[in-house]
Backbone as a ProteinNet text record, in pm:
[ID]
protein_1_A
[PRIMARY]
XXXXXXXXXXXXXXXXXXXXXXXXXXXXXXXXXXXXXXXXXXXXXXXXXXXXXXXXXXXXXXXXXXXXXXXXXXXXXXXXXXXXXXXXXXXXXXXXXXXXXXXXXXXXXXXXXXXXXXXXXXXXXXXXXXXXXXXXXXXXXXXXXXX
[TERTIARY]
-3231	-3368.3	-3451	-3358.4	-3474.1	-3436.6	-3489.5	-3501.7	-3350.7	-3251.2	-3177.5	-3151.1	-3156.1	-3179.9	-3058.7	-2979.1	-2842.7	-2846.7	-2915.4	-2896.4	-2990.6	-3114.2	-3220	-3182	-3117.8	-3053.6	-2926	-2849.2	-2742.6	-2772	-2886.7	-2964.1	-3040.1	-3110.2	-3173.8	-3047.5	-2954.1	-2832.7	-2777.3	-2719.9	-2652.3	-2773.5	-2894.2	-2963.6	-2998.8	-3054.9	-3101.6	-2955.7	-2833	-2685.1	-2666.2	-2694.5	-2714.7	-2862.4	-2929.6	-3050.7	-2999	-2970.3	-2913.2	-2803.1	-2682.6	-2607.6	-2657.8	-2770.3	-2836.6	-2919.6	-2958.9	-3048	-2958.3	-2860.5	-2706.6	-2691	-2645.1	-2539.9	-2641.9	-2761.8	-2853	-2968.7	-2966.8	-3068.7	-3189.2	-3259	-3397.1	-3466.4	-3596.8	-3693.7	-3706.6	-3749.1	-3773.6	-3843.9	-4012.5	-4121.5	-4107.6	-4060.1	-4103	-4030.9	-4002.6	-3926.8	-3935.7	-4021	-4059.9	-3941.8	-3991.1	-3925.7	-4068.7	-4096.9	-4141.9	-4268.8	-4300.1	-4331.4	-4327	-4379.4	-4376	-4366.6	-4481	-4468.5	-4454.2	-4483.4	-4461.8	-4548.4	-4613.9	-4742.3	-4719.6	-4883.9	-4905.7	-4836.7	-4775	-4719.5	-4752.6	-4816.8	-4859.4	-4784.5	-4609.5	-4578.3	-4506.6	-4495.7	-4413.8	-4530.5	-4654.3	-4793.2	-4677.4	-4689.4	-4609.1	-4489.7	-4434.1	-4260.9	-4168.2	-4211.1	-4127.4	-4157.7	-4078.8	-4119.8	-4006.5	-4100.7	-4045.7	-4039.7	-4094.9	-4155.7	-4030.4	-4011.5	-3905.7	-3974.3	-4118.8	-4145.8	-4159	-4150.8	-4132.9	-4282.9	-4368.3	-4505.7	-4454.1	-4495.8	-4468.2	-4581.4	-4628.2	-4726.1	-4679.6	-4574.8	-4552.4	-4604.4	-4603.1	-4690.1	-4853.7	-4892.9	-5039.9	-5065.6	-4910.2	-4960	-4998.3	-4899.1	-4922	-4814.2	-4748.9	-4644.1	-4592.9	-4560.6	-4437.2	-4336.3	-4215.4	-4110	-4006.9	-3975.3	-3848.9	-3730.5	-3708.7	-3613.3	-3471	-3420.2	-3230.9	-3280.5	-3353.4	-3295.7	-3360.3	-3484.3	-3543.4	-3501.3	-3366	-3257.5	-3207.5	-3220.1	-3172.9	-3271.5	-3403.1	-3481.1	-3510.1	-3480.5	-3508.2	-3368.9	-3230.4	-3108.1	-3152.8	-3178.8	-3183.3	-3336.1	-3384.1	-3496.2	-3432.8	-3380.8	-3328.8	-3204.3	-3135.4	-2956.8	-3009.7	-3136.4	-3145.1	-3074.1	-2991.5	-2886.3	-2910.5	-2823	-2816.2	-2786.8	-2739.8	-2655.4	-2590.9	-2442.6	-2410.3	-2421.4	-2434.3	-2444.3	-2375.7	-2221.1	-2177.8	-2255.1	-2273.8	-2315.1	-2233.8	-2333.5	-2266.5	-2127.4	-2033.9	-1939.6	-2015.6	-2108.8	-2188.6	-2275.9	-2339.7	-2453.8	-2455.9	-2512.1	-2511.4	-2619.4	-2626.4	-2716.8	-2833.7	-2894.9	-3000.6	-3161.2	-3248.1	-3355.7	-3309.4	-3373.4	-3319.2	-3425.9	-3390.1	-3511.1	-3462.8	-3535.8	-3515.6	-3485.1	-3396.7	-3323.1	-3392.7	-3420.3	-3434.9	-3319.5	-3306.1	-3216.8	-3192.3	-3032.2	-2996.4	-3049.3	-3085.9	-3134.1	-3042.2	-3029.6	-2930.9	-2925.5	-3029.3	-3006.3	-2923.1	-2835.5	-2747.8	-2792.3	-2749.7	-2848.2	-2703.5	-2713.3	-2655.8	-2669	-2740	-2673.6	-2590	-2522.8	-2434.2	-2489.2	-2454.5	-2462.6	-2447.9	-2548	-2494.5	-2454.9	-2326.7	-2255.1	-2262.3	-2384.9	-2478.8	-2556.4	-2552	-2667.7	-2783.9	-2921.8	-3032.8	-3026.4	-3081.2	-3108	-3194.4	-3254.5	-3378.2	-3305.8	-3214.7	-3155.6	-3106.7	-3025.4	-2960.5	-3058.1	-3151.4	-3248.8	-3313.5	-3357.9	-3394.8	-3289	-3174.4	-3075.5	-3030.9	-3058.2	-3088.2	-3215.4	-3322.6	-3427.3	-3416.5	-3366.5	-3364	-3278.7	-3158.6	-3039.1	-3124	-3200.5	-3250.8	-3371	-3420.8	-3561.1	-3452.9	-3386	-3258.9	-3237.7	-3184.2	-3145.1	-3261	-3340.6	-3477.6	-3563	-3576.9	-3600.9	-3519	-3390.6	-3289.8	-3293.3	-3325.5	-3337.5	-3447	-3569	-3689.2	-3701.4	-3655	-3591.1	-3537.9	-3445.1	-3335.7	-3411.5	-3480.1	-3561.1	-3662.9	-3758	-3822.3	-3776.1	-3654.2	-3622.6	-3560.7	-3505.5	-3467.3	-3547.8	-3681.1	-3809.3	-3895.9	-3857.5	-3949.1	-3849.4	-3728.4	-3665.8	-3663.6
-2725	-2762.9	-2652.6	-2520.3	-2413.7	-2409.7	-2529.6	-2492	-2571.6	-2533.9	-2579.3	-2647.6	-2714.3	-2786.1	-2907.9	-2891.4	-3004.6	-3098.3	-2982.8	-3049.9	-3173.1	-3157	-3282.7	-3380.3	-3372.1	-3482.8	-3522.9	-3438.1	-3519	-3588.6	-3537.1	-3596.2	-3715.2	-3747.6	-3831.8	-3937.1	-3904	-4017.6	-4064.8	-3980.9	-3957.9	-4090.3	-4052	-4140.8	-4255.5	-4291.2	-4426.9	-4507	-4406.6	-4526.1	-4585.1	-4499.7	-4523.9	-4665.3	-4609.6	-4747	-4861	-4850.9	-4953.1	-5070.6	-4962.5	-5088.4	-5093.4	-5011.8	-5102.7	-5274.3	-5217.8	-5390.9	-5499.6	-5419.5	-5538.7	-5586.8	-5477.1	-5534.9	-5608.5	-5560.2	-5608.2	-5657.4	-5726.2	-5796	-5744.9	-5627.1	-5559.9	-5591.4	-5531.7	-5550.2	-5435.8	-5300.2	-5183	-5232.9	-5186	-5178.8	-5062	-4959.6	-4824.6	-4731.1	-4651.7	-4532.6	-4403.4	-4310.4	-4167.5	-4062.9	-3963.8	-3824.9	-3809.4	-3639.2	-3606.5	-3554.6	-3494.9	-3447.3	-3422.3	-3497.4	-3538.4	-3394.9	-3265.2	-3128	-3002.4	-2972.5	-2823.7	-2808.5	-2781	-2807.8	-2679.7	-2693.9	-2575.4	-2666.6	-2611.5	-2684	-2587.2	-2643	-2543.7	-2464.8	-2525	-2441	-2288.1	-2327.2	-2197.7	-2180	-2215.7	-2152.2	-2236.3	-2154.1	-2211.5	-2156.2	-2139	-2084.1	-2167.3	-2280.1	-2429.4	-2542.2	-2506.7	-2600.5	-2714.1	-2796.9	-2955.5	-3076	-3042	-3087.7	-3154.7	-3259.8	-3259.2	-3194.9	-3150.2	-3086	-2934.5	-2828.4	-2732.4	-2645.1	-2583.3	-2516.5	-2376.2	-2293.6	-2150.2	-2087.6	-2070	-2007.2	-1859.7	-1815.4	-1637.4	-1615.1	-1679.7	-1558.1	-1625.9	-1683.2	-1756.2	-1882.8	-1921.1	-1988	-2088.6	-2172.1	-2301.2	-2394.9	-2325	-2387.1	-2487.8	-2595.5	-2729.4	-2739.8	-2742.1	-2775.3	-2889.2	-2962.4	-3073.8	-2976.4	-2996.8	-2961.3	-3036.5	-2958.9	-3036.3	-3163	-3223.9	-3336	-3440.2	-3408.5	-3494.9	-3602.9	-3546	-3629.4	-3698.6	-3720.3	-3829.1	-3934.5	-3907.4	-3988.6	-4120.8	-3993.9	-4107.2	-4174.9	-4134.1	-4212.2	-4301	-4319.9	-4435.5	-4544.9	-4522.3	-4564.2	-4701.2	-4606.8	-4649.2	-4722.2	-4701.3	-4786.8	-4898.2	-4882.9	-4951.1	-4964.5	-4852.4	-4839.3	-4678.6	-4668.4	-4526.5	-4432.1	-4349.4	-4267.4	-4142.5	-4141.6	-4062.8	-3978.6	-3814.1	-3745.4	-3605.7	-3549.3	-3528.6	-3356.7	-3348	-3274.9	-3068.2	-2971.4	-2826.4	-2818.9	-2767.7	-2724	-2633.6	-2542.6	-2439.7	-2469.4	-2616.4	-2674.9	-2783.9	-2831.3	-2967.8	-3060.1	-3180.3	-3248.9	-3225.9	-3126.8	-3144.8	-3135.8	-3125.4	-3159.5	-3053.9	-3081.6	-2996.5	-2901.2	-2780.3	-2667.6	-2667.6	-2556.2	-2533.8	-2383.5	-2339.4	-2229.3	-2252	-2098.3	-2023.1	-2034	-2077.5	-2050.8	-1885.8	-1871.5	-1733.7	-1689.1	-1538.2	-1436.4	-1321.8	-1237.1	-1174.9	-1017.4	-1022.6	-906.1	-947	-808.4	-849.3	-818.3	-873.2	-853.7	-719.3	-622.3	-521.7	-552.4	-640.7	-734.5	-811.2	-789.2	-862.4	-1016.7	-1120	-1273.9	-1298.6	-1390.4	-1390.9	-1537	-1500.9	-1638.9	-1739	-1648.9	-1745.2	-1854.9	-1972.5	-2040.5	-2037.3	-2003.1	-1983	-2119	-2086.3	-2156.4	-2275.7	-2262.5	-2334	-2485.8	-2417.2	-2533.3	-2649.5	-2607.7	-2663.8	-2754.1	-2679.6	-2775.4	-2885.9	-2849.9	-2931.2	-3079.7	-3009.7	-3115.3	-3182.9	-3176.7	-3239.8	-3339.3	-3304.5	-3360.2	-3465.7	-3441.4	-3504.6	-3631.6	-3610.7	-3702.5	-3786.7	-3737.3	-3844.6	-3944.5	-3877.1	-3934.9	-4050.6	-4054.4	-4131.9	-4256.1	-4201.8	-4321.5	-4365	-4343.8	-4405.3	-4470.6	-4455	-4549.8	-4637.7	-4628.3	-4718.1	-4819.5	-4767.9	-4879.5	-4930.9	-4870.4	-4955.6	-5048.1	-5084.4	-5112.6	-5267.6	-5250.2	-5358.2	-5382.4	-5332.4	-5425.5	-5512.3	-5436.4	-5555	-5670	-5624.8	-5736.8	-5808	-5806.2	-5921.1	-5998	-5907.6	-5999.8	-6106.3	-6056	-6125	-6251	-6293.3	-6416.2	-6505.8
-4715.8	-4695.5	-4632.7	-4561.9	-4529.5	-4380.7	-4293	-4176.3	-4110.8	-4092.7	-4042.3	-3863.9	-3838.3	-3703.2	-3698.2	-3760.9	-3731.5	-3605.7	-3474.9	-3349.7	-3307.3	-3389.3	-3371.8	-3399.5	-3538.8	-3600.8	-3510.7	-3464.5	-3387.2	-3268.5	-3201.5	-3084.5	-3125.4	-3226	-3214.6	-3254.1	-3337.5	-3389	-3254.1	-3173.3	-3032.7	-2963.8	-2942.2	-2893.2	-2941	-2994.3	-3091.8	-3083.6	-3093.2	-3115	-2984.6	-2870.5	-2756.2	-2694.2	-2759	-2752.3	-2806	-2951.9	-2965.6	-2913.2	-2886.4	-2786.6	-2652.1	-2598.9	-2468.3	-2496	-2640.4	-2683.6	-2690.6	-2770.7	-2762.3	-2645	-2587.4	-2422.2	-2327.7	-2313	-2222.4	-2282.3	-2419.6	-2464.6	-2431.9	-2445.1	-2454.6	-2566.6	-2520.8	-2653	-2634.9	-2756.1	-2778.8	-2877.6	-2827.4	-2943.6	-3088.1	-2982.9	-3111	-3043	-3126.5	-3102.4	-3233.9	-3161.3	-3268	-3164.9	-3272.9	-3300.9	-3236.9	-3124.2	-3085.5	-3247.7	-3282.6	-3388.3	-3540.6	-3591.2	-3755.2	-3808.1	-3786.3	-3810.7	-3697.2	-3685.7	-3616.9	-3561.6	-3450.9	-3424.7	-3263	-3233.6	-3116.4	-2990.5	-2902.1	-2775	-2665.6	-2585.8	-2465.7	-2391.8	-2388.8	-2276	-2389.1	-2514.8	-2595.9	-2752.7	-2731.4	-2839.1	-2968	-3079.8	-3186.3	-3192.6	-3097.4	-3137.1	-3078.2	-3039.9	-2995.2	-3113.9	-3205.6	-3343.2	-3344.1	-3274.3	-3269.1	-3341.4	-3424.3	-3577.7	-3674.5	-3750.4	-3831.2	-3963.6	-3962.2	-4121.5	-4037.1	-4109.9	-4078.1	-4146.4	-4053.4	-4143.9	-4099.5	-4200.1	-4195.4	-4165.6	-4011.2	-3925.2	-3948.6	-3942.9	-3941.7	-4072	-4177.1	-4294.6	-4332.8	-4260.7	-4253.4	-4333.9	-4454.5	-4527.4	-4535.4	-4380.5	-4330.6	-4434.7	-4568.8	-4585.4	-4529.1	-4603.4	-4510.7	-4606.1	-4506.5	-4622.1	-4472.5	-4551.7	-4473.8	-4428.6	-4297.6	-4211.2	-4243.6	-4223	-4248.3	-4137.5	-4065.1	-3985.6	-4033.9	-4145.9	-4164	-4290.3	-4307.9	-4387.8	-4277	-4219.7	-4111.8	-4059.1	-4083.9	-4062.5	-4216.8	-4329.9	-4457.4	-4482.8	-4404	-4428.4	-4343.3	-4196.4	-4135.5	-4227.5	-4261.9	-4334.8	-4467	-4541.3	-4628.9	-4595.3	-4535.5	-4521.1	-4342.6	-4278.6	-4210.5	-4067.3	-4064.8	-3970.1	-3914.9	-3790.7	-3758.7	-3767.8	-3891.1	-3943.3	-3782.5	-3829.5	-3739.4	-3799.8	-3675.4	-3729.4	-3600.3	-3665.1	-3570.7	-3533.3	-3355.4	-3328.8	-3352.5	-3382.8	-3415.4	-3328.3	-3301.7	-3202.8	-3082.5	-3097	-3073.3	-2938	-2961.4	-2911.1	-2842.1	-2796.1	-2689.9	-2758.3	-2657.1	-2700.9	-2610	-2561.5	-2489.1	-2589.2	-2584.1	-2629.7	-2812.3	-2885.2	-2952.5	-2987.3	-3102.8	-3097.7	-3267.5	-3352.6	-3463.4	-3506	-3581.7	-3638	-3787.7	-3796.1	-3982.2	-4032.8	-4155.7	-4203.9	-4192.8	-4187.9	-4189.9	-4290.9	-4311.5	-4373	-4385	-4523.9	-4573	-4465.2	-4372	-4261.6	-4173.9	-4087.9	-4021.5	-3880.9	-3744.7	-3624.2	-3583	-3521.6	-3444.7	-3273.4	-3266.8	-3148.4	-3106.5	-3006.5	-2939.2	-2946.5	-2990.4	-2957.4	-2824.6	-2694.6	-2546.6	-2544.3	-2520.9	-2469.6	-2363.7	-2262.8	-2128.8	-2189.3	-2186.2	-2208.6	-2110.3	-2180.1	-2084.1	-1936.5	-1897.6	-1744.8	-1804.8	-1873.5	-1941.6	-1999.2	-2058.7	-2130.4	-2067.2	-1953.8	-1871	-1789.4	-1737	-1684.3	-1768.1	-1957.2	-1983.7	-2052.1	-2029.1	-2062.8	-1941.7	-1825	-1702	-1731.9	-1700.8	-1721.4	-1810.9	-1992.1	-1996.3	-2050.2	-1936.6	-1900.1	-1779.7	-1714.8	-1592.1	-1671.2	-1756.4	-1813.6	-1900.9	-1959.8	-2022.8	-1953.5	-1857.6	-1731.6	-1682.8	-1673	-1605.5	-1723.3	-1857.9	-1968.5	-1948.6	-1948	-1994	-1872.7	-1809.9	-1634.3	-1628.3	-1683.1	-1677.9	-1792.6	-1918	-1994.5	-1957.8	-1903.3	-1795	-1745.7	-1639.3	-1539.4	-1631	-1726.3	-1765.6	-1843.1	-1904.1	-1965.4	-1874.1	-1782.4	-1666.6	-1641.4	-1612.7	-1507.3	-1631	-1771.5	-1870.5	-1903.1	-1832.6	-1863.4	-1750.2
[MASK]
+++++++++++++++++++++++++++++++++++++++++++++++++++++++++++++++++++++++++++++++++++++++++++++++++++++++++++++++++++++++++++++++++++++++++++++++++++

């Protein structure tokens, strides 16, 4: 599909399977639940190079191009089959917020790959493991207080 992003798709599967048996186990109501971004769009804290988007627009050659991201087969499987498609996460990667990768290109990098994961990440896969637990608890509480 072009823009490869495996990890959105395993995050949002990872999550939603997770929402779901909270509605089970603790009888919730969940109105709605989106994907941060339908396309690719400007984000304040990274301009357009934080493409959060499940459609992918091609801002580097001006054309504004859209083409469907590998995850956004995960949005028309759950659509269609009605259920949550799993979707197992890279070996490589975690589940923290996810980001989007070019498909590889036939140049080769003469850089070393760094095996540190940024600081960034970590914090935002903190963040948002607490933002998780604090939906999921406010969640519970209202559905307690609404019976």
């Amino acid at each position: 599909m072009g823009v490869h992003d495996n990890q959105r798709a395993a995050y949002h599967s990872a999550f939603l399977r997770t929402l779901v048996s909270t509605v089970k186990q603790y009888s919730v109501s969940v109105l709605a639940y989106s994907a941060w971004s339908l396309i690719d769009s400007f984000e304040f804290s990274g301009g357009y190079s934080r493409p959060f988007g499940l459609i992918h627009v091609d801002y580097a050659s001006g054309s504004l191009d859209r083409s469907h991201k590998d995850s956004s087969s995960f949005w028309i499987k759950l659509r269609e089959t009605n259920s949550v498609p799993f979707v197992e996460p890279d070996q490589t990667t975690t589940l923290s917020p996810p980001t989007s990768t070019q498909a590889p290109s036939t140049a080769t990098s003469t850089q070393a790959p760094s095996t540190a994961a940024p600081s960034s990440c970590t914090r935002a896969s903190s963040s948002m493991t607490v933002l998780l637990l604090a939906v999921l608890g406010l969640m519970l509480a209202l559905s307690r207080s609404s019976k």
